[in-house]
VOROZA-125007 format. One record per residue: residue number from 1; chain; x, y, z of N, C-alpha, C in turn; residue in three letters. Coordinates in Angstrom, 1 decimal, decimal comma. Layout:
+-----+---+--------+--------+--------+--------+--------+--------+--------+--------+--------+-----+
!   k ! c !     nX !     nY !     nZ !    caX !    caY !    caZ !     cX !     cY !     cZ !   r !
+-----+---+--------+--------+--------+--------+--------+--------+--------+--------+--------+-----+
! NUM ! A !      X !      Y !      Z !      X !      Y !      Z !      X !      Y !      Z ! ALA !
...
+-----+---+--------+--------+--------+--------+--------+--------+--------+--------+--------+-----+
***
This chain:
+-----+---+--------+--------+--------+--------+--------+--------+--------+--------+--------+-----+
!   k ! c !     nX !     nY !     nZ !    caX !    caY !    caZ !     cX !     cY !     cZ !   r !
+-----+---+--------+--------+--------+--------+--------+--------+--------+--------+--------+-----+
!   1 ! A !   -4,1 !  -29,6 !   20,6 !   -3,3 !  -29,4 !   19,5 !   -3,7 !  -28,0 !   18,8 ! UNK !
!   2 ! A !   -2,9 !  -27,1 !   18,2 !   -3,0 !  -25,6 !   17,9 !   -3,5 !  -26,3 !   16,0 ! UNK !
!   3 ! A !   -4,2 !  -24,8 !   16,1 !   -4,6 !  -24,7 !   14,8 !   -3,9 !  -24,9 !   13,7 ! UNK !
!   4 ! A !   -3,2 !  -25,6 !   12,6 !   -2,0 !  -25,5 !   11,4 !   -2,6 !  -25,1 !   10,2 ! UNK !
!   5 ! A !   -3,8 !  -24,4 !    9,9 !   -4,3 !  -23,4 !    9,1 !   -3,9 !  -22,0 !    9,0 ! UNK !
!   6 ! A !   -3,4 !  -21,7 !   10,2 !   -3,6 !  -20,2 !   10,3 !   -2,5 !  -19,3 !    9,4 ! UNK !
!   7 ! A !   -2,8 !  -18,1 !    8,7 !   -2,5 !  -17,4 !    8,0 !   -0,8 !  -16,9 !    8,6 ! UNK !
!   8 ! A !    0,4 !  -16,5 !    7,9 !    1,5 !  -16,2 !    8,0 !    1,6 !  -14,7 !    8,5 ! UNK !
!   9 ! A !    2,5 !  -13,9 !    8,6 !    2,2 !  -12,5 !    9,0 !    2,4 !  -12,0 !    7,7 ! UNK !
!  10 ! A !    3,0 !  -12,2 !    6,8 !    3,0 !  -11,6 !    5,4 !    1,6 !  -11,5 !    4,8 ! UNK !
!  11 ! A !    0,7 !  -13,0 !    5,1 !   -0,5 !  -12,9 !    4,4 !   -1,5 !  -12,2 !    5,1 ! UNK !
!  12 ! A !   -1,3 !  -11,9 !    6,3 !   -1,8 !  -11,3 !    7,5 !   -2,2 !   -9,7 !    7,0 ! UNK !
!  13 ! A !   -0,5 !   -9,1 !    6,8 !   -0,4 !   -8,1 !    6,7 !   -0,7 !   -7,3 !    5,3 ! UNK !
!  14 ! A !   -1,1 !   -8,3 !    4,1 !   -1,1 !   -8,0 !    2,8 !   -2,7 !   -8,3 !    2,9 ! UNK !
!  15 ! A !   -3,4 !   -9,1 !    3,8 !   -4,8 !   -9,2 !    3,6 !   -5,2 !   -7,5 !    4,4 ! UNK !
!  16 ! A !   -4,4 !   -6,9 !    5,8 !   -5,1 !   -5,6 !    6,3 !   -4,6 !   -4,8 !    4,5 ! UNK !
!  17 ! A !   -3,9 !   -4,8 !    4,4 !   -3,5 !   -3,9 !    2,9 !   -4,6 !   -3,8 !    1,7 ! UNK !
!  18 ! A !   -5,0 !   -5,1 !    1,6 !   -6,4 !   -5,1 !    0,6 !   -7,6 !   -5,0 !    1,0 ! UNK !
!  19 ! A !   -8,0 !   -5,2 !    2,5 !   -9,0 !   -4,9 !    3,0 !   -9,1 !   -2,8 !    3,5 ! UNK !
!  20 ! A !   -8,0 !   -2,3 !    3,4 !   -7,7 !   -0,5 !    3,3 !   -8,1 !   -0,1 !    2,1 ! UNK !
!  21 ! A !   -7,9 !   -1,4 !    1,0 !   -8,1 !   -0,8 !   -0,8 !   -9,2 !   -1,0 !   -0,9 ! UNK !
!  22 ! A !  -10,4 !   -1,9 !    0,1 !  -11,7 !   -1,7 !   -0,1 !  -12,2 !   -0,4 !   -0,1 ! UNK !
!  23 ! A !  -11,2 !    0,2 !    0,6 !  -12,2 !    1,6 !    1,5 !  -11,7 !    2,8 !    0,0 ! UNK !
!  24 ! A !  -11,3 !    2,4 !   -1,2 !  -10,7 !    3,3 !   -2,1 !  -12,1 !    3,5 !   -2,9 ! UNK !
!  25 ! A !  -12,4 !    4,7 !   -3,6 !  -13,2 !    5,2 !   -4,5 !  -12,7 !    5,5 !   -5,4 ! UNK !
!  26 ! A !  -11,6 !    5,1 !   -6,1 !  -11,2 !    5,1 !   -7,0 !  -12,3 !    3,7 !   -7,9 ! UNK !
!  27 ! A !  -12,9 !    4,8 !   -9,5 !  -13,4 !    3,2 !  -10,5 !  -12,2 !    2,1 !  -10,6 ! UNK !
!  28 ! A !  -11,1 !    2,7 !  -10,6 !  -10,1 !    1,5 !  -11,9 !   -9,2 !    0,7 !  -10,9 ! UNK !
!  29 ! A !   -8,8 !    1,6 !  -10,1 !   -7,4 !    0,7 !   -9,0 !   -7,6 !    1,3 !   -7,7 ! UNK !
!  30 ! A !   -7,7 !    0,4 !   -7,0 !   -8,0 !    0,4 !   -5,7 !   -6,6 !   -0,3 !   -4,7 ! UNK !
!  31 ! A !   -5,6 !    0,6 !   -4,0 !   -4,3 !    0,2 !   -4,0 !   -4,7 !    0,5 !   -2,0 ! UNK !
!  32 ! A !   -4,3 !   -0,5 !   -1,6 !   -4,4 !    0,0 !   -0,1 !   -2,8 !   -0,7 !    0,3 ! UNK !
!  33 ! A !   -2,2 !   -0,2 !    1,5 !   -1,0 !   -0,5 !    2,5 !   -1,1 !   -0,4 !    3,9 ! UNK !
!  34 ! A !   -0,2 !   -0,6 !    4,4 !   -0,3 !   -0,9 !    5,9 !    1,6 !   -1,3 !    6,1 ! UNK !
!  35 ! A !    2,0 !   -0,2 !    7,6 !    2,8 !   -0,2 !    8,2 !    2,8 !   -1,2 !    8,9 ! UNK !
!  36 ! A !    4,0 !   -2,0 !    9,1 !    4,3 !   -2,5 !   10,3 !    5,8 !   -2,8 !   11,0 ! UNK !
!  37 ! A !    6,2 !   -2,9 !   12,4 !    7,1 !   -2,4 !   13,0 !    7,8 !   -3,6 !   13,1 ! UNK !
!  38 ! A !    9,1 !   -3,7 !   13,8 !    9,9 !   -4,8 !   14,0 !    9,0 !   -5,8 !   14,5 ! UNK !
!  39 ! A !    8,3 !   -5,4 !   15,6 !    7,5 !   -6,5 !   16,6 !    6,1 !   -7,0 !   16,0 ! UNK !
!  40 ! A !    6,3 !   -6,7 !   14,7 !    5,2 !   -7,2 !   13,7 !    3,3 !   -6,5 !   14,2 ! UNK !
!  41 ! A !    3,8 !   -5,2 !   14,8 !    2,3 !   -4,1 !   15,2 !    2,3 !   -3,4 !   13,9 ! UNK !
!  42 ! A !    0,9 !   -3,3 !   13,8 !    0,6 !   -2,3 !   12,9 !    0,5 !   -0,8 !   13,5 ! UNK !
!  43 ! A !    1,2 !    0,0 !   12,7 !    1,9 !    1,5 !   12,6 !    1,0 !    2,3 !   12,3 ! UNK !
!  44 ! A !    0,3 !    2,0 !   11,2 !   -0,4 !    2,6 !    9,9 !   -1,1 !    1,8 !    9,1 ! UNK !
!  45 ! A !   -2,4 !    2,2 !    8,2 !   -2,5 !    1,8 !    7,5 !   -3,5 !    3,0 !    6,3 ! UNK !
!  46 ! A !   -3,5 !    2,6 !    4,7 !   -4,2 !    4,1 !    3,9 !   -4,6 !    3,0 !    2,7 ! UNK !
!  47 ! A !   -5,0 !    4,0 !    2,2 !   -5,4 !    3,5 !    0,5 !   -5,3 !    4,5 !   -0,2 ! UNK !
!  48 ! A !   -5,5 !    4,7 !   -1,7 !   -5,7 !    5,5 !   -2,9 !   -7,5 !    6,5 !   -2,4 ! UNK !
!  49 ! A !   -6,9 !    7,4 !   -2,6 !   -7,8 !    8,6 !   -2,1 !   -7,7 !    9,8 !   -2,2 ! UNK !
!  50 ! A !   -8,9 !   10,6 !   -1,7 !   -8,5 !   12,1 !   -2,1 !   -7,9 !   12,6 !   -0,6 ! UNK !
!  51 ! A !   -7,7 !   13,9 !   -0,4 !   -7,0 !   14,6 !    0,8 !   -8,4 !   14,2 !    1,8 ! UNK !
!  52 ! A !   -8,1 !   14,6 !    3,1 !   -9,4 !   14,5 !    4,1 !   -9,7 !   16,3 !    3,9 ! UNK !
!  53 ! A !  -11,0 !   16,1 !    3,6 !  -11,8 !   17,4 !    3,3 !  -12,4 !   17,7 !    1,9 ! UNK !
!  54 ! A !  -11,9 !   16,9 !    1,1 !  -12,1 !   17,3 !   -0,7 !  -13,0 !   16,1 !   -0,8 ! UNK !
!  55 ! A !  -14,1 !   16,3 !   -1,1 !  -15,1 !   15,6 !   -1,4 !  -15,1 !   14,8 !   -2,8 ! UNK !
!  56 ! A !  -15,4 !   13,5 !   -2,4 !  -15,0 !   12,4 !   -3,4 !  -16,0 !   12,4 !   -4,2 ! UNK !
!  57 ! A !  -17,2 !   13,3 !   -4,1 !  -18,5 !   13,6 !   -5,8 !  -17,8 !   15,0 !   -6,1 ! UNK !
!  58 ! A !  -16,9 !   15,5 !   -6,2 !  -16,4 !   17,1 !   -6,6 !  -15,4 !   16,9 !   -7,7 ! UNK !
!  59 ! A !  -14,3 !   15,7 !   -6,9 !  -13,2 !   15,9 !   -7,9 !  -13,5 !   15,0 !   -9,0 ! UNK !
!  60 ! A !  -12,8 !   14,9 !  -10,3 !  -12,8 !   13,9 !  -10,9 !  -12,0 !   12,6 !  -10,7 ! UNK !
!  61 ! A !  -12,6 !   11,7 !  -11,0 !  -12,1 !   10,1 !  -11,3 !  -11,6 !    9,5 !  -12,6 ! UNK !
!  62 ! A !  -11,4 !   10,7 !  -13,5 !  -11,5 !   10,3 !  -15,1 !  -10,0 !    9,9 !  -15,2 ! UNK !
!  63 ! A !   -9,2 !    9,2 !  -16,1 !   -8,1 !    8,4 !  -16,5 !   -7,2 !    9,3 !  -17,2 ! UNK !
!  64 ! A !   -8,5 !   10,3 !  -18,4 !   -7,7 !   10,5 !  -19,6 !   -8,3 !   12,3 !  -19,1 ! UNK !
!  65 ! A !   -7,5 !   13,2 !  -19,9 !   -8,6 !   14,6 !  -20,1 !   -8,0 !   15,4 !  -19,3 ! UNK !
!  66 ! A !   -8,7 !   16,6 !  -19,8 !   -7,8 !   17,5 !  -19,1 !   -7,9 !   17,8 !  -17,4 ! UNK !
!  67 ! A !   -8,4 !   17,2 !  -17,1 !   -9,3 !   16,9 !  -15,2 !   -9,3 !   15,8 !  -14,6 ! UNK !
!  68 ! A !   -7,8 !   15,1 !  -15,1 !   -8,1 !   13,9 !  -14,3 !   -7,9 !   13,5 !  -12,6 ! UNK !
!  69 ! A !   -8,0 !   12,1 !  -12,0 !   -8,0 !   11,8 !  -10,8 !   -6,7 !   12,1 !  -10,6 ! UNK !
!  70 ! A !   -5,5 !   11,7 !  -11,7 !   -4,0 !   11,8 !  -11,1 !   -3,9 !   13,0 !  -10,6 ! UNK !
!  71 ! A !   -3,7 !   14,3 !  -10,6 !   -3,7 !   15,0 !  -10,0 !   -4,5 !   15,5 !   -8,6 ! UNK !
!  72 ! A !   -5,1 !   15,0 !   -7,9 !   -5,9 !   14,9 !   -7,0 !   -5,8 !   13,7 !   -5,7 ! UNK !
!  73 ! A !   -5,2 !   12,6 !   -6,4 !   -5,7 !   11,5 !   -5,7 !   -3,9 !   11,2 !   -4,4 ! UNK !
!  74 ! A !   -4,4 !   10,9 !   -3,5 !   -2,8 !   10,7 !   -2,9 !   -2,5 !    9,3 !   -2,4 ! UNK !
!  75 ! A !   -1,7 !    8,8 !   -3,1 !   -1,5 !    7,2 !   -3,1 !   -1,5 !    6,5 !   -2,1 ! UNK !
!  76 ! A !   -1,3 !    5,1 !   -1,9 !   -2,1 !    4,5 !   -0,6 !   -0,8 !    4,4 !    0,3 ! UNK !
!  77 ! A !    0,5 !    4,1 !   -0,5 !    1,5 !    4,3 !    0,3 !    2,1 !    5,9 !    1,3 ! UNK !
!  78 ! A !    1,8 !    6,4 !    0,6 !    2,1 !    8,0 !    0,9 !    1,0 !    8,4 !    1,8 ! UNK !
!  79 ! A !   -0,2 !    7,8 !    2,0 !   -1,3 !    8,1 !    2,9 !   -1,3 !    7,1 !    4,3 ! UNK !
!  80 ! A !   -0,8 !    6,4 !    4,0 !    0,0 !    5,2 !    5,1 !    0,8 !    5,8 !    5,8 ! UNK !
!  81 ! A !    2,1 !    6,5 !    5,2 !    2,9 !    7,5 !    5,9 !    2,6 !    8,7 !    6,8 ! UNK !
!  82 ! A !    1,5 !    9,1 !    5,9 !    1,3 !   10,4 !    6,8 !    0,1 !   10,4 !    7,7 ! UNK !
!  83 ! A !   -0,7 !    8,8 !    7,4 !   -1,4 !    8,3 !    8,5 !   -0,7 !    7,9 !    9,8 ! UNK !
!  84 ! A !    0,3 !    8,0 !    9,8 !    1,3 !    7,4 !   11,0 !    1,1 !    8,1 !   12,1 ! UNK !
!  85 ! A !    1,2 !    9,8 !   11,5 !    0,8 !   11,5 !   12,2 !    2,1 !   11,2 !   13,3 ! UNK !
!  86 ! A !    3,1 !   11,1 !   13,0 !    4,7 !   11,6 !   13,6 !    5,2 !   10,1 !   13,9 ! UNK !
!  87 ! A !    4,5 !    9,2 !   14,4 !    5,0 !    7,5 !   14,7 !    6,8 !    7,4 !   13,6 ! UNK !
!  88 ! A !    7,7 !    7,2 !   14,3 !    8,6 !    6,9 !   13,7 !    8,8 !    5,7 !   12,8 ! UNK !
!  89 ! A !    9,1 !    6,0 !   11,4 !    8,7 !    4,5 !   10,9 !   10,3 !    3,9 !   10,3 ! UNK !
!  90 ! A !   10,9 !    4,4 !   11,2 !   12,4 !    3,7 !   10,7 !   12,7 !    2,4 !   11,3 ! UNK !
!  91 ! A !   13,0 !    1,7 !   10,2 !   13,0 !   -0,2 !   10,7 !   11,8 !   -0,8 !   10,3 ! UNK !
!  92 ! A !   10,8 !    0,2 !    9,7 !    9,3 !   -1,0 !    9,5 !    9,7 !   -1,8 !    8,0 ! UNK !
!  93 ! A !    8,3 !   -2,3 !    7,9 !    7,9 !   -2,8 !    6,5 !    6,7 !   -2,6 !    6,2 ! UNK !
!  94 ! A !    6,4 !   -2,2 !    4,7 !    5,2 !   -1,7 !    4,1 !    4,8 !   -2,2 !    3,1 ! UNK !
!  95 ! A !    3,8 !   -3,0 !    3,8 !    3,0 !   -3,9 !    2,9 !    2,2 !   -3,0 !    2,1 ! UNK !
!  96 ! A !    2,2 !   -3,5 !    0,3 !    1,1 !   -2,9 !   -0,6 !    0,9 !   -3,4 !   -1,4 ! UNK !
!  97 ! A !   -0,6 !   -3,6 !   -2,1 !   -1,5 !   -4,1 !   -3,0 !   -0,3 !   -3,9 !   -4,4 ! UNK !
!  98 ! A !    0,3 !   -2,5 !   -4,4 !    0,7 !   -2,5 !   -6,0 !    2,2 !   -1,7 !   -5,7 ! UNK !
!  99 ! A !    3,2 !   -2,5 !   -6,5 !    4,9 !   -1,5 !   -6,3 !    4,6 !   -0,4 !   -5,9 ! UNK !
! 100 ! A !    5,4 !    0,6 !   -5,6 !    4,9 !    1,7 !   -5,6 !    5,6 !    2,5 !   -6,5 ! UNK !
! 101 ! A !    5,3 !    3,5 !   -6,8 !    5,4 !    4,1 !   -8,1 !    7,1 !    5,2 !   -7,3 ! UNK !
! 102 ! A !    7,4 !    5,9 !   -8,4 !    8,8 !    6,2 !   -7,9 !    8,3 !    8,0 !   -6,8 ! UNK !
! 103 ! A !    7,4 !    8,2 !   -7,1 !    7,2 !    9,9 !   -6,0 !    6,5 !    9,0 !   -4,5 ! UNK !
! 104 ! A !    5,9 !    7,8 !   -4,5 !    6,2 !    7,0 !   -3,2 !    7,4 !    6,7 !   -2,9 ! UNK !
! 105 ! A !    8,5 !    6,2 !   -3,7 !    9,5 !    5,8 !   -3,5 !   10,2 !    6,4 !   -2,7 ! UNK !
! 106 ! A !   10,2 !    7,7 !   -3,1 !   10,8 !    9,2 !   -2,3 !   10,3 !    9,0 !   -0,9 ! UNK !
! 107 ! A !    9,2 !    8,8 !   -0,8 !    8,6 !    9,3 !    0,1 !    8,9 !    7,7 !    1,5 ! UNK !
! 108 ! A !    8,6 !    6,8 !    0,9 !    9,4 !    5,7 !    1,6 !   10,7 !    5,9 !    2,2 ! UNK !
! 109 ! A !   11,6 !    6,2 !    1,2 !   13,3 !    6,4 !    1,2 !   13,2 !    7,5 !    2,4 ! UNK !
! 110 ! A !   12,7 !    8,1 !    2,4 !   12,7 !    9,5 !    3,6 !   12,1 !    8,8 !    5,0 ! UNK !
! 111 ! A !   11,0 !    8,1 !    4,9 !   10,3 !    7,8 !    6,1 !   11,4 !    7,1 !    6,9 ! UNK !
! 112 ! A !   12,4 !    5,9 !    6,4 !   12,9 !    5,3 !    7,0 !   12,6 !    3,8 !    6,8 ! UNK !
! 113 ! A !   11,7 !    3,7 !    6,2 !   11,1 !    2,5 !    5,7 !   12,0 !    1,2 !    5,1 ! UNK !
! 114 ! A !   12,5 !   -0,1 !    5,6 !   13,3 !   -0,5 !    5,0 !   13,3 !   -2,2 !    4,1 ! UNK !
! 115 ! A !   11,5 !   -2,1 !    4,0 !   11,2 !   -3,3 !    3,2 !   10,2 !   -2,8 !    2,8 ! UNK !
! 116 ! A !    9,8 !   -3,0 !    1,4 !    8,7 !   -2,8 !    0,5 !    8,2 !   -4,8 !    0,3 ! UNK !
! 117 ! A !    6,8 !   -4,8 !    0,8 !    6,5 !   -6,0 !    0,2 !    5,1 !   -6,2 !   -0,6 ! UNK !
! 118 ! A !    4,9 !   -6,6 !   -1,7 !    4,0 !   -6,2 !   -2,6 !    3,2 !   -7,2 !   -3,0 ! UNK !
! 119 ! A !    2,3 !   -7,0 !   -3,5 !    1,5 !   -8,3 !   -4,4 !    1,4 !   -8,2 !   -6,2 ! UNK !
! 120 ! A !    1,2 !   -6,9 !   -6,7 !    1,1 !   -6,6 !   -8,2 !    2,1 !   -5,9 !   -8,4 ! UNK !
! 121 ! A !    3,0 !   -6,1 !   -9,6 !    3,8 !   -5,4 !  -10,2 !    3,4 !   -5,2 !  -11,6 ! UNK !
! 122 ! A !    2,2 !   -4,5 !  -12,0 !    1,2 !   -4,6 !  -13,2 !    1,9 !   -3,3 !  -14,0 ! UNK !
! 123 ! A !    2,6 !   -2,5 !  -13,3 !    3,1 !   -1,3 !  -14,0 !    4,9 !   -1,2 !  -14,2 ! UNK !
! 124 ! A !    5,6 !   -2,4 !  -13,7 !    6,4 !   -2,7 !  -13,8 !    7,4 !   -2,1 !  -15,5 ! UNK !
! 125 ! A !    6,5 !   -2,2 !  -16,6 !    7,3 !   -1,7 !  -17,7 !    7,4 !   -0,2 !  -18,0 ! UNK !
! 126 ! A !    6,6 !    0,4 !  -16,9 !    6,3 !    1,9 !  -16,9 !    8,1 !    2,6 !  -16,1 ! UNK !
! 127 ! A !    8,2 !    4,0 !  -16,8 !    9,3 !    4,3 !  -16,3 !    9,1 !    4,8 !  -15,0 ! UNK !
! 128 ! A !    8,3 !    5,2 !  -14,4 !    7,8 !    5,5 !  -13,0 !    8,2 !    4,1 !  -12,1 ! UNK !
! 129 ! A !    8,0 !    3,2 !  -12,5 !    8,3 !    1,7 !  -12,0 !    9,7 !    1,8 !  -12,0 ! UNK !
! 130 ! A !   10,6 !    2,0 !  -12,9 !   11,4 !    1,6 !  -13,0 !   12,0 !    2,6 !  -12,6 ! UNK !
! 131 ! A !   12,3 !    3,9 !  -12,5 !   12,7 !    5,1 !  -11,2 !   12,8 !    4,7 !   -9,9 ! UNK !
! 132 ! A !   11,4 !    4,0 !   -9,8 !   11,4 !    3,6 !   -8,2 !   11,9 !    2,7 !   -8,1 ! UNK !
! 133 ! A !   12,6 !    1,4 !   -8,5 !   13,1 !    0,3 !   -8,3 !   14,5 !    1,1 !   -7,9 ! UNK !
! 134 ! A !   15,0 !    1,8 !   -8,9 !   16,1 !    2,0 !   -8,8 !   16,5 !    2,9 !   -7,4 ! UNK !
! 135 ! A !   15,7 !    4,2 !   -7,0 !   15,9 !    5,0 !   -6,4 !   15,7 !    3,6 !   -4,9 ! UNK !
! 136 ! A !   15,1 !    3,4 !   -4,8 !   14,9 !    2,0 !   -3,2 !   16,0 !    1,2 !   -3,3 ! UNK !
! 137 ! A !   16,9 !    0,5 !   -4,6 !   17,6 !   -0,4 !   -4,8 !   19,3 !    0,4 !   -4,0 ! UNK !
! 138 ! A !   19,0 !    1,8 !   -4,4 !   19,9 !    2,7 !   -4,3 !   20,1 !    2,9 !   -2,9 ! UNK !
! 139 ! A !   19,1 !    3,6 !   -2,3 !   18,9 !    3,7 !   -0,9 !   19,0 !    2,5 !    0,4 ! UNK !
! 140 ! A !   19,1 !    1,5 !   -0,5 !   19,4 !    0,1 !    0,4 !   17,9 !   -0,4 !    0,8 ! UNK !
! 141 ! A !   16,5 !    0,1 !    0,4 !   15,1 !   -0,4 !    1,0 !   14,9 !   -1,9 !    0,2 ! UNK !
! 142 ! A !   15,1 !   -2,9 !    0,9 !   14,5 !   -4,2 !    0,4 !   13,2 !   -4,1 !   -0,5 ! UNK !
! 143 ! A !   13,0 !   -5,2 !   -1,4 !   11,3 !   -5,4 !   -2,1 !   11,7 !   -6,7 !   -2,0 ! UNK !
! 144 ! A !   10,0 !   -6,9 !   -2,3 !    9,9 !   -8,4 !   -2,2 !    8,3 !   -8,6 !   -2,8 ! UNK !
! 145 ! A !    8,1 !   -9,4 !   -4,0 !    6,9 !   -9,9 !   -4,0 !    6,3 !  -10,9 !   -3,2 ! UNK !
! 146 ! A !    5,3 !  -10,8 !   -2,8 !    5,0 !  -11,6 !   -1,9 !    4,1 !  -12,9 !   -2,4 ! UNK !
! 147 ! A !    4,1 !  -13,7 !   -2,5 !    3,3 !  -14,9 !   -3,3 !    2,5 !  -15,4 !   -2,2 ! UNK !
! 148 ! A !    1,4 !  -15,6 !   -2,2 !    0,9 !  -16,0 !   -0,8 !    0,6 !  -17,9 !   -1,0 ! UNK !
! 149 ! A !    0,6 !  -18,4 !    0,0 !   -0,2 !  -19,7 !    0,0 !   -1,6 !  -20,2 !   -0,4 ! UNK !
! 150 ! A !   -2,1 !  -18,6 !   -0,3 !   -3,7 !  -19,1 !   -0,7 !   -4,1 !  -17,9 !   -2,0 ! UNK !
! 151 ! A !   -5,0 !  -18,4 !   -2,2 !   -5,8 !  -17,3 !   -3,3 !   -6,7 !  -16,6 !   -2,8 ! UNK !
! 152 ! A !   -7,1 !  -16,7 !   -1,7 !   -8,4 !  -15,9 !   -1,3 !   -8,3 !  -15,8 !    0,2 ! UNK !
! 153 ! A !   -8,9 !  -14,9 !    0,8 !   -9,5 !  -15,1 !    1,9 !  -10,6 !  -14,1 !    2,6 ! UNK !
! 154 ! A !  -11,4 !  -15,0 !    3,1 !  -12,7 !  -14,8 !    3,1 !  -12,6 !  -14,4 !    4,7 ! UNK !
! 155 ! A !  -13,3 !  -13,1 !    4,5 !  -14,1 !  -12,6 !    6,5 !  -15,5 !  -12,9 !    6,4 ! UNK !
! 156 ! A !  -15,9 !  -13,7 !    7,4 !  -17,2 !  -13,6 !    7,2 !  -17,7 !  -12,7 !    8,7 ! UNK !
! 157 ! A !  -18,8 !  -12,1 !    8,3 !  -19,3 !  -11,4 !    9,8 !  -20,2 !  -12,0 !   10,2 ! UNK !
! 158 ! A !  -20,6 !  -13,5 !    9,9 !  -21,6 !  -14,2 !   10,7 !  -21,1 !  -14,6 !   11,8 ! UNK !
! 159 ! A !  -20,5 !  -14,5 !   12,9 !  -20,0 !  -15,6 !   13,5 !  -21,0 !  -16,9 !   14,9 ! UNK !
! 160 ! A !  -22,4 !  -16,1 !   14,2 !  -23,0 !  -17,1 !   15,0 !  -23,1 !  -18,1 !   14,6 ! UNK !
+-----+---+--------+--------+--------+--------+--------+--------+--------+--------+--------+-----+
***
């Protein structure tokens, strides 16, 4: 008899998405994503980070001031995209830790991308939130929160 524990592809694909936000150096929000294609393969996957080459003790991480991380840092969705390096991504779905804000949105709407599926909508009252809803709702890209079955899930690397 087969296993009836095992995880869904949604939680599958939203656990590689937070396991990408581990690899984020960001202090405050750690946002990872992950492409995947009709046949449910992973395409891509990125997090919240700086460019490759700009060293993560150089730039700042600061929130507020006149030197902050926002200008520097390139979002986990948009580094998912151009992690792909030419892979056509029209027809996938893009799993991420957090909505995406509306200059990902663009950047989705262009890729081809035609489901957004998320876990936090924590900026939702923000108008950047609400740009992007609209501009995806417009463009015909699905959303979807994703509520999972479980609360946690654990990797362990012991497997002996």
């Amino acid at each position: 008899m087969k296993r009836l524990d095992y995880i869904s592809w949604d939680e599958y694909f939203m656990g590689v998405a937070l396991l990408a936000a581990k690899r984020s150096k960001d202090p405050n929000t750690q946002v990872g994503a992950c492409i995947v294609d009709k046949n449910n393969i992973i395409i891509s996957t990125g997090y919240n980070g700086l460019p490759i080459g700009c060293s993560d003790d150089e730039y700042s991480w600061e929130r507020e001031g006149e030197d902050t991380k926002y200008q520097y840092v390139v979002h986990a969705e948009l580094n998912t995209i151009l992690n792909a390096t030419g892979k056509s991504l029209r027809g996938s779905k893009l799993y991420v830790s957090l909505f995406p804000c509306n200059e990902c949105a663009k950047a989705i709407i262009q890729s081809g991308i035609e489901e957004v599926i998320y876990l936090s909508d924590k900026y939702a009252h923000t108008q950047s939130t609400r740009t992007s809803r609209r501009m995806l709702a417009s463009a015909g890209v699905k959303t979807r929160r994703l509520t999972p079955n479980l609360d946690e899930l654990t990797i362990n690397y012991n497997l002996e």
